[in-house]
C-alpha positions as CSV (number, residue, x, y, z in Angstrom):
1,X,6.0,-24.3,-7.6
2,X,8.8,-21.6,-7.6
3,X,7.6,-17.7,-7.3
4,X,7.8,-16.3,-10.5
5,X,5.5,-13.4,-10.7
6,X,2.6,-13.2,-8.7
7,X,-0.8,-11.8,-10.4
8,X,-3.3,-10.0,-7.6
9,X,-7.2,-10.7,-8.3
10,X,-9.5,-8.3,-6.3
11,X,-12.6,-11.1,-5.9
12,X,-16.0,-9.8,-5.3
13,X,-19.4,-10.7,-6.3
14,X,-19.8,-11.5,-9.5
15,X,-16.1,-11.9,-9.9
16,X,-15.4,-14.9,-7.7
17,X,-13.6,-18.2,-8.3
18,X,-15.0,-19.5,-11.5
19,X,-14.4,-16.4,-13.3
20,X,-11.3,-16.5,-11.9
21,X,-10.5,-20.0,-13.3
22,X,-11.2,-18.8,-16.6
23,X,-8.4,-16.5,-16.6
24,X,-5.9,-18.8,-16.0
25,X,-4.7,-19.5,-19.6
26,X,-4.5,-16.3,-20.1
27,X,-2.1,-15.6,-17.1
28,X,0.0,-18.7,-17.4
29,X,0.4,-17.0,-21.4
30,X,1.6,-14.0,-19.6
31,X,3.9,-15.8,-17.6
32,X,2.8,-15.7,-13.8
33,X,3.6,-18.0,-11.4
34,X,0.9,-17.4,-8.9
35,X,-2.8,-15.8,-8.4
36,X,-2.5,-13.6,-4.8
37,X,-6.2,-13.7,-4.3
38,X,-8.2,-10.8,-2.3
39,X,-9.4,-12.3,0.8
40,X,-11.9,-15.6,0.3
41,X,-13.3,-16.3,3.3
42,X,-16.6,-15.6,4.5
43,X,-17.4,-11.6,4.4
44,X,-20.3,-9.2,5.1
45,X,-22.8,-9.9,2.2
46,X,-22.2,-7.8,-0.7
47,X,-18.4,-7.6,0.6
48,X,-16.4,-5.7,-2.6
49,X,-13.2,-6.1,-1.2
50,X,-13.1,-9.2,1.3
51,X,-11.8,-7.4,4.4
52,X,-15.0,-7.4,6.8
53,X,-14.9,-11.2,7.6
54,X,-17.4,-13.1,9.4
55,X,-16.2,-17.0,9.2
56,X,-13.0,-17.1,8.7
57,X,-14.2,-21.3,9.1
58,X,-15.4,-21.1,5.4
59,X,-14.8,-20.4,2.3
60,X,-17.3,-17.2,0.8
61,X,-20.2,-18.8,-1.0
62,X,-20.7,-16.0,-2.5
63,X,-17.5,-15.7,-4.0
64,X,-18.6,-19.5,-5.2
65,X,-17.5,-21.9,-2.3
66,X,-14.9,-24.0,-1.4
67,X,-15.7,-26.8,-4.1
68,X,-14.8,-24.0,-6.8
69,X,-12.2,-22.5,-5.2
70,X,-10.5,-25.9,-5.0
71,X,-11.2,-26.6,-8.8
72,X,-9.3,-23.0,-9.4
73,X,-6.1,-24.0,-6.8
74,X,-6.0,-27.0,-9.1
75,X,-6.3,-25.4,-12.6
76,X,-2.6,-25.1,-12.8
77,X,-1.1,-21.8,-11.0
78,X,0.1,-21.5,-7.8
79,X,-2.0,-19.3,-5.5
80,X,-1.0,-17.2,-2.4
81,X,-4.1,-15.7,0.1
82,X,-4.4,-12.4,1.6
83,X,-5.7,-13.8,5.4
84,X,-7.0,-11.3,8.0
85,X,-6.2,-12.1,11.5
86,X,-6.4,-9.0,13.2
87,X,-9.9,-8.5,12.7
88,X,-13.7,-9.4,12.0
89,X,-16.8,-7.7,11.1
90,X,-19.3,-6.9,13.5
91,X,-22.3,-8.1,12.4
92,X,-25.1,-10.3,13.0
93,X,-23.6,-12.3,10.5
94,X,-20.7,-12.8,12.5
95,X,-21.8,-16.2,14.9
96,X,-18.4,-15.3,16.8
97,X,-19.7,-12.1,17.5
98,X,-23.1,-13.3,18.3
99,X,-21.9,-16.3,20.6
100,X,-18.2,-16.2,20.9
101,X,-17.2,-12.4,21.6
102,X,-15.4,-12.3,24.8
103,X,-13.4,-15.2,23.9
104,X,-12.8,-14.2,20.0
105,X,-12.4,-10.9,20.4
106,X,-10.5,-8.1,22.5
107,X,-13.5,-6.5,24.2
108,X,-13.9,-5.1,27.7
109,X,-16.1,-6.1,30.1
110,X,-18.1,-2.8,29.5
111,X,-18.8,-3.8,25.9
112,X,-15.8,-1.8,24.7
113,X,-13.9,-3.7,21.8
114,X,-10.3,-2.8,20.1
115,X,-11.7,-1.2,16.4
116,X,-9.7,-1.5,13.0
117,X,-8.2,2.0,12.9
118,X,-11.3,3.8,13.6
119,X,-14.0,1.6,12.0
120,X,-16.4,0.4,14.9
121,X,-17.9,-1.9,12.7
122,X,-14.4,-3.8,12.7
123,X,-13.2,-5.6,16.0
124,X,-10.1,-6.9,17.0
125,X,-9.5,-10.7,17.3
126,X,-7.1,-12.0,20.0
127,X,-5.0,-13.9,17.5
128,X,-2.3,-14.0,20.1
129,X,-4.6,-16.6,21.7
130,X,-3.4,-20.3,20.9
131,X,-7.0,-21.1,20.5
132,X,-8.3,-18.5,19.2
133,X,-5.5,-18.7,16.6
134,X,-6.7,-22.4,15.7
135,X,-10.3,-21.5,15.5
136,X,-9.7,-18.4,13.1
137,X,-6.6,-20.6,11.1
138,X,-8.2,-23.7,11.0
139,X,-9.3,-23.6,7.2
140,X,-6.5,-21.6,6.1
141,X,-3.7,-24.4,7.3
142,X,-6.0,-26.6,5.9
143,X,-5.8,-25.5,2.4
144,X,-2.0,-25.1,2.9
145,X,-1.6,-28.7,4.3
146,X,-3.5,-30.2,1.4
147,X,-0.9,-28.5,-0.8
148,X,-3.5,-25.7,-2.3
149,X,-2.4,-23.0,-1.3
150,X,1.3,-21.7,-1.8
151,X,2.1,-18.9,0.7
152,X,-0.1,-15.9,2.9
153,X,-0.2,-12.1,2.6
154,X,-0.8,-11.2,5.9
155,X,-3.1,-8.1,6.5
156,X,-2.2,-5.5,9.1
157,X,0.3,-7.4,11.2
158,X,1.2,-4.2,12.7
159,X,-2.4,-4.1,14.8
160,X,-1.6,-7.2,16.4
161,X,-0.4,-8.0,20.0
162,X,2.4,-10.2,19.0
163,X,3.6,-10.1,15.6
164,X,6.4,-12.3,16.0
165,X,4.9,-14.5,17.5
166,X,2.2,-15.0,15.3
167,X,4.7,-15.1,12.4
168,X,6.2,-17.8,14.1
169,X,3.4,-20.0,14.8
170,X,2.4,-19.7,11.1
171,X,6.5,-21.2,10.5
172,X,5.7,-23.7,13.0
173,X,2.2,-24.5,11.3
174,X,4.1,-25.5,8.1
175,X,3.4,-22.1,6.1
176,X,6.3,-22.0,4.2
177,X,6.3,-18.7,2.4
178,X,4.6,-15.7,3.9
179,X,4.7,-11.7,3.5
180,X,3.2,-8.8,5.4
181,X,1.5,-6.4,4.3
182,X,4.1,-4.1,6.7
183,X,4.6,-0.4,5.6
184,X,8.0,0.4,6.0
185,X,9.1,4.0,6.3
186,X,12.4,5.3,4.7
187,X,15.1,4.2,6.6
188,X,13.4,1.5,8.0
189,X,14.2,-2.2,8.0
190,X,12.0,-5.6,8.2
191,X,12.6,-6.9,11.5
192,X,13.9,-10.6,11.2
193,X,10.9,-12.0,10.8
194,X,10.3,-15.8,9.2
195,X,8.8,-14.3,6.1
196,X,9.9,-13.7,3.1
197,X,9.6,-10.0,2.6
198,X,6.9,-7.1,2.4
199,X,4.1,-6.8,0.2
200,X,6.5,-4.3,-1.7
201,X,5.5,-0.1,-0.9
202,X,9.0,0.7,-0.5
203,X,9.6,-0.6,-3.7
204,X,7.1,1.1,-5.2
205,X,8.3,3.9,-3.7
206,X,11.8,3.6,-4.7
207,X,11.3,2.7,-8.1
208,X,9.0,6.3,-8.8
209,X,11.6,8.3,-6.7
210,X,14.4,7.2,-8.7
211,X,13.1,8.4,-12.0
212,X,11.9,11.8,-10.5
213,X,14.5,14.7,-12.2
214,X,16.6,16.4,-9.5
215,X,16.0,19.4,-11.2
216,X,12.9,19.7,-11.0
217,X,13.2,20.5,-7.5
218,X,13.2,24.0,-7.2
219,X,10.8,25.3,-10.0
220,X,8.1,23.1,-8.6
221,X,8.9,23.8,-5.1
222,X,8.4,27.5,-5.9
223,X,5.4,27.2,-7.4
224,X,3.7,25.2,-5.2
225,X,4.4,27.4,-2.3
226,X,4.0,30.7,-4.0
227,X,0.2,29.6,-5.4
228,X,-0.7,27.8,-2.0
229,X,1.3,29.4,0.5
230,X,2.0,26.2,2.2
231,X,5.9,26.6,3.4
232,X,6.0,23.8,5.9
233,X,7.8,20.8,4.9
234,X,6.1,17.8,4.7
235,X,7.1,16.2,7.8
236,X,5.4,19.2,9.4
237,X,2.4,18.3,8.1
238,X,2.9,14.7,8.8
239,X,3.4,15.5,12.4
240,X,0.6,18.5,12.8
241,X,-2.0,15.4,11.5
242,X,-1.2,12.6,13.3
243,X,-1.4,14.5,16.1
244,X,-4.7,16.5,15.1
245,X,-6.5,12.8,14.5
246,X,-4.6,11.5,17.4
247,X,-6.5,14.3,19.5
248,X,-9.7,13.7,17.4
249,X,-10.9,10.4,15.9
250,X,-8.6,8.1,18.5
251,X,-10.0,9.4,21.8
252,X,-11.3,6.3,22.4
253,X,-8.3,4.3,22.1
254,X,-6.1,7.2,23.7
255,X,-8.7,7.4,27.0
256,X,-8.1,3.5,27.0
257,X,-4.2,4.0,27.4
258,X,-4.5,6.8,29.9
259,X,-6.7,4.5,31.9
260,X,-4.4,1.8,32.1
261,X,-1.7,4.2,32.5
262,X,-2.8,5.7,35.6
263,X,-3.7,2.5,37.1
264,X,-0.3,1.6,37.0
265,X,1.0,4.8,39.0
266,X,2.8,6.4,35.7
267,X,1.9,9.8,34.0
268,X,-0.7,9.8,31.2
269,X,-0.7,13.4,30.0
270,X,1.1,13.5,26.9
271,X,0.2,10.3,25.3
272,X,-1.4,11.7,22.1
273,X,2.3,13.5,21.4
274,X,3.9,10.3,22.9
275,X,2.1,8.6,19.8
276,X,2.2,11.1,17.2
277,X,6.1,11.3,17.8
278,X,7.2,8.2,16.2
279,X,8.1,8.3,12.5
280,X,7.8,4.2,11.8
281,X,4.6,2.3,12.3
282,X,5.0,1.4,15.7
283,X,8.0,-0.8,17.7
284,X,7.8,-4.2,18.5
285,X,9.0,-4.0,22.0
286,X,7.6,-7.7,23.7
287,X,7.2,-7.7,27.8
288,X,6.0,-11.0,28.0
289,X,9.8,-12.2,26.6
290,X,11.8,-8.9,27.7
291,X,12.9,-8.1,24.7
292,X,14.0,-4.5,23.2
293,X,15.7,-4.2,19.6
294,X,17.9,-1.2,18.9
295,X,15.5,-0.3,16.4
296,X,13.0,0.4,19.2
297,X,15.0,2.6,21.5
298,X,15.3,4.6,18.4
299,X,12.2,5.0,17.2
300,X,11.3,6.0,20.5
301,X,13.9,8.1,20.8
302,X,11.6,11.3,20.7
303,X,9.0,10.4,23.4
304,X,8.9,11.8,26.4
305,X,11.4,10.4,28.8
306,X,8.5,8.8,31.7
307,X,6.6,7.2,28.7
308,X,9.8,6.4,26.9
309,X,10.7,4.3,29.7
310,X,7.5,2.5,30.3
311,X,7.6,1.7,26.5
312,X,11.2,0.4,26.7
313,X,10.3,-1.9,29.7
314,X,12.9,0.3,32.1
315,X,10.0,0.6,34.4
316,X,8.2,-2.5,34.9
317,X,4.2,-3.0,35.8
318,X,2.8,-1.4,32.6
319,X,2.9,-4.9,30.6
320,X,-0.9,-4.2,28.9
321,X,-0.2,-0.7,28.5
322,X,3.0,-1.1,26.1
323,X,1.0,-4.3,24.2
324,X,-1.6,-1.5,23.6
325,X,0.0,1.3,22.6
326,X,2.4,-0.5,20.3
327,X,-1.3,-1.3,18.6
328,X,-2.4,2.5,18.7
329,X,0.5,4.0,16.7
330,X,0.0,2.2,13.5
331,X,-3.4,3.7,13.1
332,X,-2.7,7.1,14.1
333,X,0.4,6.8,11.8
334,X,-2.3,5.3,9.1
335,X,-4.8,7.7,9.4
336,X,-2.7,10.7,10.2
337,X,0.0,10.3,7.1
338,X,-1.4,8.3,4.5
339,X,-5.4,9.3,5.3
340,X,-4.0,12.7,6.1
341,X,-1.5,14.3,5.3
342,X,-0.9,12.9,2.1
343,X,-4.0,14.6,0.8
344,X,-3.2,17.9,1.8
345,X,0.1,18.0,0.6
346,X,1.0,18.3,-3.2
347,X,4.1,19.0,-4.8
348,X,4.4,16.2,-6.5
349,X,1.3,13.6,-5.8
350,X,3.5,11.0,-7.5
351,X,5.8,10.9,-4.1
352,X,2.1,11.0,-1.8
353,X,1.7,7.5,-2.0
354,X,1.2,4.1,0.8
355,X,4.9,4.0,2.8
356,X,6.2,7.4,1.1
357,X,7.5,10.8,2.0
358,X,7.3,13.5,-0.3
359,X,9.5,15.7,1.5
360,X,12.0,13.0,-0.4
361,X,11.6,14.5,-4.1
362,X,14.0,11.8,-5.6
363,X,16.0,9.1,-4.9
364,X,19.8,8.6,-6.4
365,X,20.4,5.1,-7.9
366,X,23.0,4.1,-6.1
367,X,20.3,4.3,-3.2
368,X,17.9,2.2,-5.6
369,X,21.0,-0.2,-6.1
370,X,21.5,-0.6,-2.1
371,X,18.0,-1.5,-1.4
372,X,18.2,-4.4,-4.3
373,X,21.6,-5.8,-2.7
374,X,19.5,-5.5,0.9
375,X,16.9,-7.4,-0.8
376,X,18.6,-9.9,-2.3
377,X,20.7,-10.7,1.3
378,X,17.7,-10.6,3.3
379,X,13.9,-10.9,1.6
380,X,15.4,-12.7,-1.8
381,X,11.5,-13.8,-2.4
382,X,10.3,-9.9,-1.5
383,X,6.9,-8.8,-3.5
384,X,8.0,-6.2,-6.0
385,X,5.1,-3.8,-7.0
386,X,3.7,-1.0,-8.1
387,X,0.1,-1.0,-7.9
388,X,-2.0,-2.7,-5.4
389,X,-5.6,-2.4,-4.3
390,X,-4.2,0.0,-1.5
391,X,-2.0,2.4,-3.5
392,X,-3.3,6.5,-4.3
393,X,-2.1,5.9,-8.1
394,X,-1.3,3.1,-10.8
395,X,2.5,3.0,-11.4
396,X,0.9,4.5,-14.9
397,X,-0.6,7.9,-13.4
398,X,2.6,7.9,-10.9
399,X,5.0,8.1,-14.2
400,X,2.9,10.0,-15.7
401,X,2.9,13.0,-12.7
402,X,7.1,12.0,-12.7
403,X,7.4,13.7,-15.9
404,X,5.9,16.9,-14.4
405,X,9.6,16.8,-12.7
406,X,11.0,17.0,-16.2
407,X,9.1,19.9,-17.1
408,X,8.8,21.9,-13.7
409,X,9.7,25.4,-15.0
410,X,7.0,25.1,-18.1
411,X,4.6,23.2,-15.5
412,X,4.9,26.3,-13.2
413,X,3.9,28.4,-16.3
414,X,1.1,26.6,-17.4
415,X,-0.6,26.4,-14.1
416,X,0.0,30.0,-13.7
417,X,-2.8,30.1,-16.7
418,X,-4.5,27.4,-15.6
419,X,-6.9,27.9,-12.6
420,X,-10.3,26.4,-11.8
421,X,-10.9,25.7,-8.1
422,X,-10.9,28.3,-5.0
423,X,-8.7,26.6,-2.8
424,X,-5.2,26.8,-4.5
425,X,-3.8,22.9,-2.8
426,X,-7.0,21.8,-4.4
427,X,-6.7,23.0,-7.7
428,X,-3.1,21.8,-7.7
429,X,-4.5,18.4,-7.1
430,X,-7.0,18.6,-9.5
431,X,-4.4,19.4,-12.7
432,X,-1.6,16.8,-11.7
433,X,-4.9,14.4,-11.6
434,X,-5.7,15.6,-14.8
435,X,-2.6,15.5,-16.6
436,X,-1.6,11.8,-14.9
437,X,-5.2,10.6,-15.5
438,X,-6.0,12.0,-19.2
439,X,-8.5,11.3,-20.5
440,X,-10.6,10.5,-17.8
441,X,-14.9,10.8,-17.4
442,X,-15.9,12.8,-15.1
443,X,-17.5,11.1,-12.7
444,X,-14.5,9.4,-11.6
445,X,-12.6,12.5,-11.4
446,X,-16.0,13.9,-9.1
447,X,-16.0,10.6,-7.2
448,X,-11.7,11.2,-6.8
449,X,-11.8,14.5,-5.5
450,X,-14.6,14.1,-2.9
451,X,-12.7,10.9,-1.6
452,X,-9.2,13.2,-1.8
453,X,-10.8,16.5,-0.1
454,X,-12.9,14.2,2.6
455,X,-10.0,12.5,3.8
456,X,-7.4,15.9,3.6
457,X,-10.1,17.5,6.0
458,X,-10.0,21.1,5.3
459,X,-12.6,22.4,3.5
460,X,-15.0,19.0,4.1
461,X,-14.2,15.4,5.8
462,X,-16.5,12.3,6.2
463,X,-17.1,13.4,9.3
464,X,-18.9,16.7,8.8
465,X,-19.0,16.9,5.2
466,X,-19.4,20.7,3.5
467,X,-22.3,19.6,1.0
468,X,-21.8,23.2,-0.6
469,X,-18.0,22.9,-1.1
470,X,-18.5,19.9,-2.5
471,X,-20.4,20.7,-5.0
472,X,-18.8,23.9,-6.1
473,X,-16.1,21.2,-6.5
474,X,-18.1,19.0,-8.6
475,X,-19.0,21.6,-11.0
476,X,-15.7,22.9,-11.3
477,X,-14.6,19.7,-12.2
478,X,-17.3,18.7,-14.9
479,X,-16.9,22.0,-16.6
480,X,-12.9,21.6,-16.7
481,X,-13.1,17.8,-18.5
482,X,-15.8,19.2,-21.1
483,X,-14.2,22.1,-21.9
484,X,-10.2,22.0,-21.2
485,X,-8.1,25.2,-21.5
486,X,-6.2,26.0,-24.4
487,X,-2.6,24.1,-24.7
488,X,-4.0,21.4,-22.1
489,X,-4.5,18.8,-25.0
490,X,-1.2,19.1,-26.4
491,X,0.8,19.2,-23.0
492,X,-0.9,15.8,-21.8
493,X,0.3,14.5,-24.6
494,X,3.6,15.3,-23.8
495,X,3.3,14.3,-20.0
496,X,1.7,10.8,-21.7
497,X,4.6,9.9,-23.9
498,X,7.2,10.8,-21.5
499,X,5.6,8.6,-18.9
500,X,5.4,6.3,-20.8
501,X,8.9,5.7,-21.3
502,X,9.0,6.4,-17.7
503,X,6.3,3.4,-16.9
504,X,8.3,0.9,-19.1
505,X,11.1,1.8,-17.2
506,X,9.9,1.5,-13.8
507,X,7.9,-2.1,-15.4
508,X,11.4,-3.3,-16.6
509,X,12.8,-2.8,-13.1
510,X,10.4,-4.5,-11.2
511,X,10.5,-7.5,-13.4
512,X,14.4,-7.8,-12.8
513,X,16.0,-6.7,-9.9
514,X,15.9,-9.2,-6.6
515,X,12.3,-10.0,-5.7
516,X,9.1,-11.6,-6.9
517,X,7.3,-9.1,-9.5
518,X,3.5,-8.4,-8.1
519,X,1.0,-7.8,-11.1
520,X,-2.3,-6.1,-10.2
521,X,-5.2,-7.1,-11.9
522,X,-5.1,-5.2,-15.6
523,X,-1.6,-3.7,-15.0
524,X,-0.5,-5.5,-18.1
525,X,-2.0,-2.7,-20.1
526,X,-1.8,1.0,-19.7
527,X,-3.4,1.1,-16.0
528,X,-4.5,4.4,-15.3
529,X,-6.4,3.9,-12.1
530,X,-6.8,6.0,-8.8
531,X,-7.3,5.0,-5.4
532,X,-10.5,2.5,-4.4
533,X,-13.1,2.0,-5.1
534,X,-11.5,3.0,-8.9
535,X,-9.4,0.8,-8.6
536,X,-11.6,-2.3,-8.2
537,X,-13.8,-1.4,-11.6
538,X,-14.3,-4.2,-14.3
539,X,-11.3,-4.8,-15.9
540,X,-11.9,-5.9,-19.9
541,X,-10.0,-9.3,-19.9
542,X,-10.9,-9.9,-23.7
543,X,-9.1,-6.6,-24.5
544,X,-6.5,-8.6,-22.9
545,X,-6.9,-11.9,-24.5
546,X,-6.5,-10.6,-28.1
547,X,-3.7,-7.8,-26.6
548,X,-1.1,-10.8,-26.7
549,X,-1.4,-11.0,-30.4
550,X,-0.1,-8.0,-30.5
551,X,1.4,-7.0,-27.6
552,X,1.4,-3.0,-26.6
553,X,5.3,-1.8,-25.2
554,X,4.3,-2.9,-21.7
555,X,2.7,-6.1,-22.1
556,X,6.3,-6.4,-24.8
557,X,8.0,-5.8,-21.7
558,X,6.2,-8.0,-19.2
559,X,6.1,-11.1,-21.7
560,X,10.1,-10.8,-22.2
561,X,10.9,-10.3,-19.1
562,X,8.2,-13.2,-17.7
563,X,9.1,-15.4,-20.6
564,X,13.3,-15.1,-19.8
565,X,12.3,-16.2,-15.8
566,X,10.6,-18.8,-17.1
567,X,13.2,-20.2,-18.7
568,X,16.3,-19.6,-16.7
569,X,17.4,-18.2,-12.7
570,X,18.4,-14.4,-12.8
571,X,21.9,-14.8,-11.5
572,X,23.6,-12.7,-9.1
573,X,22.4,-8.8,-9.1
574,X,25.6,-6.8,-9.8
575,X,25.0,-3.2,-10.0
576,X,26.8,-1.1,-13.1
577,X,28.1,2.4,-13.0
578,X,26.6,4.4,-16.5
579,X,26.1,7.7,-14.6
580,X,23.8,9.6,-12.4
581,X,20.6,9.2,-15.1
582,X,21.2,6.0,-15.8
583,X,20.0,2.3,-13.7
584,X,22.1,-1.0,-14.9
585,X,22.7,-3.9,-13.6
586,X,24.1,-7.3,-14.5
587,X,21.9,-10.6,-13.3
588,X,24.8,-12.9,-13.7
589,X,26.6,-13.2,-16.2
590,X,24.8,-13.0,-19.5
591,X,22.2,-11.0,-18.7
592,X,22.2,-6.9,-18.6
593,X,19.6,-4.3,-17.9
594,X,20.0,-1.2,-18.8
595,X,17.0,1.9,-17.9
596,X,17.6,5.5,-18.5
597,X,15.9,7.7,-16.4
598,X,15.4,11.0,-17.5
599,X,17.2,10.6,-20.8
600,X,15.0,9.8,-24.4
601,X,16.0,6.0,-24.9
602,X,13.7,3.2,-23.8
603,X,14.9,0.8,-21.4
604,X,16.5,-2.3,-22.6
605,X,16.9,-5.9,-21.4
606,X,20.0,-7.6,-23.3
């Protein structure tokens, strides 16, 4: 079955497979292709997300069992799975914990195990082990063999030892069509990999940046750091927090390297900096084969020079060493930037999102248009999204914060009136929350900013949480929603219709440049969630049901846009020159699109 549009299902009790199976008129009437489904194996009881496996030999019951999830692979769309080999739960549920461990997973001889970022309760599996690749794949490549299953999202390919190879012995498996769930940085390129492309941040990034105004620029710049004080770019603060948890929350791993460094004969004392230096993921530098990529020398290019040349195998003997780092810098990058730094930062929070930098306040389209071409040459099956299960904002609430960039100087003004919280980069967050969530219950705005102000660690953190802050905070926030200050009714409104425009736009684009459109559960309607849990709430499919009667401008969008895929192949992607505020392109050729970005016309597909 070809890849139309893919449609992600977060599964969970109580939303498993049969439910699942009952939405697939539905989505075949929107015009998907294929269900990406959450993770299905075995997890922890009461799992909500799918993530904490502990049989990756059997399908969850409690999602509804294998028998049902075969009835749904047969009920007449394609599906792709979201597989986890990098890790498993640690849990007395887990029988390879129990009686496997040393052979599953990578654990010391001490007891000590290689965590999920820093979750103990999540260990690392040596996947780079034939057999222990067999044991943890076995059902997978058996649904795939018996034609069931269509293609793999691979979680967190960046935490394991060998992710070439692994890719590789998926290819040789007879997985046909797989994409990693890789986090590219600006800049950055997917290493020639067989898969088919990303999971689709940069896109999502991309397609925001490029309808954020230019000119909005200054007048929010100024405001932001005149009301907080905060003058340091953002990669300042990138690099300050990576380091600050590097120091903090990764001792563990960081004692680890330094043990095995000085074991070796090399110097260990600036591994925390060597770390936090990097501005990609990690490198994929492989000293079991030799080989060193360009694209590793210079991401490396800022480490010291006696760690640099461990790293870049100039100085041989450190073999385990380089394997381990290499899985070290991807969390600290993870919990550093997007756990981080990204909540303590806020200009713009439609830029602070999975894979972005906000020190990049927009993005030019002939920029957009070169990552499209790269796309098309390289990844022509890349996931296009933007919303996923991991992502700060909908693509909604992102538009909707966009517009702010439209309106900076009256924005500045506004906010100059409009004060509620203590802390001045809190309050900031609270209002472009406000504005890109409106209306929105309280509670999840309470439940939002605890999650937001935990994870910036500054005034509280999960760690050592400031009960007292927090609920200063809380009341702040309920008193806010109940009673809004005067003009804030009428300005949402604004915000609201001009993202709007800005949401169909952004919709139109994913649907039709080079790629594989990714649909998270709901999106079809105005989605106007924040980051998990909110995310995962119920999602009212019969709202949905008897939308496509009469369809909203989005779902307009999504069916047209679906329903011409459907019947025909988007030809070539030729990019056409209306202007600086303007995206076009020609697929083939009978087939235009043409978006405005920051002008009053709504896009159009001719």
């Amino acid at each position: 079955m070809s890849f139309r549009a893919t449609y992600r299902l977060q599964l969970q009790p109580g939303f498993g497979f049969r439910e699942a199976r009952e939405l697939v008129p539905y989505l075949q009437q929107v015009g998907v292709s294929h269900l990406y489904l959450s993770p299905i194996m075995r997890a922890r009881s009461g799992s909500t997300h799918g993530y904490d496996v502990v049989d990756p030999t059997q399908v969850s019951p409690e999602l509804g069992g294998e028998e049902a999830f075969r009835e749904l692979a047969n009920a007449g769309l394609g599906v792709v799975l979201d597989v986890v080999p990098n890790h498993m739960a640690v849990s007395d549920e887990n029988r390879f914990w129990r009686e496997q461990r040393s052979r599953v997973f990578d654990v010391e001889e001490s007891g000590w195990y290689r965590r999920f970022f820093t979750i103990d309760e999540l260990a690392g599996v040596r996947v780079e082990d034939p057999d222990v690749f067999e044991l943890t794949h076995a059902k997978t490549l058996q649904l795939v063999e018996e034609g069931l299953v269509d293609g793999l999202r691979i979680d967190h390919p960046d935490g394991l030892a060998d992710p070439r190879g692994y890719l590789e012995r998926l290819r040789d498996r007879g997985v046909r069509h797989v994409w990693v769930e890789k986090i590219l940085e600006p800049g950055e390129h997917l290493r020639d990999w067989p898969v088919e492309g990303t999971t689709g941040y940069e896109f999502a990034n991309d397609v925001t940046a490029l309808f954020v105004d230019p000119r909005g620029e200054e007048p929010l710049t100024s405001w932001y750091e005149s009301s907080t004080g905060e003058r340091r770019p953002f990669a300042d603060i990138a690099q300050a927090s990576k380091l600050e948890l590097a120091r903090a929350d990764f001792r563990r791993e960081f004692g680890k390297l330094r043990s095995l460094l000085d074991a070796g004969g090399g110097d260990s004392h600036r591994l925390e900096e060597a770390a936090s230096s990097l501005d990609v993921y990690r490198t994929y530098v492989e000293p079991w084969s030799g080989r060193v990529e360009a694209a590793d020398r210079d991401a490396l290019a800022s480490v010291p020079d006696d760690v640099r040349r461990i790293l870049l195998l100039e100085e041989r003997g450190h073999d385990e060493f380089v394997t381990r780092f290499q899985q070290t810098t991807g969390p600290v990058m993870a919990k550093g930037v997007e756990d981080t730094a990204l909540y303590r930062y806020f200009r713009l929070t439609a830029l602070n999102e999975v894979g972005g930098d906000p020190g990049r306040f927009w993005l030019p389209v002939d920029e957009f248009h070169r990552a499209n071409l790269e796309r098309a040459e390289r990844f022509p099956l890349h996931l296009l999204t933007t919303q996923t299960h991991d992502t700060k904002r909908s693509g909604d609430v992102r538009a909707r914060i966009v517009a702010l960039s439209w309106l900076g100087r009256e924005w500045a003004v506004r906010r100059s009136a409009w004060r509620a919280l203590e802390d001045a980069s809190e309050d900031e967050l609270l209002w472009q929350t406000l504005v890109g969530a409106w209306p929105i219950e309280a509670e999840r705005l309470e439940a939002y900013m605890q999650k937001a102000l935990r994870e910036g660690k500054v005034n509280t953190s999960w760690a050592d949480p400031n009960e007292a802050h927090e609920r200063a905070v809380r009341e702040t926030v309920r008193r806010v929603v109940a009673d809004r200050p005067d003009g804030f009714g009428t300005f949402a409104a604004r915000v609201a219709e001009l993202g709007q425009r800005i949401a169909l736009g952004m919709t139109l684009l994913k649907l039709t440049v080079p790629g594989v459109p990714d649909l998270y559960q709901g999106d079809e309607l105005e989605s106007f969630n924040l980051v998990d849990p909110d995310n995962r709430r119920p999602v009212d499919w019969e709202a949905r049901r008897r939308a496509l009667a009469e369809p909203s401008p989005k779902l307009r969008v999504i069916l047209e846009a679906l329903g011409l895929r459907a019947r025909r192949e988007l030809g070539e992607y030729r990019p056409l020159e209306l202007g600086p505020d303007v995206c076009a392109f020609q697929r083939g050729d009978d087939v235009a699109v043409v978006v405005p970005l920051r002008g009053q016309d709504p896009p159009q597909l001719g």
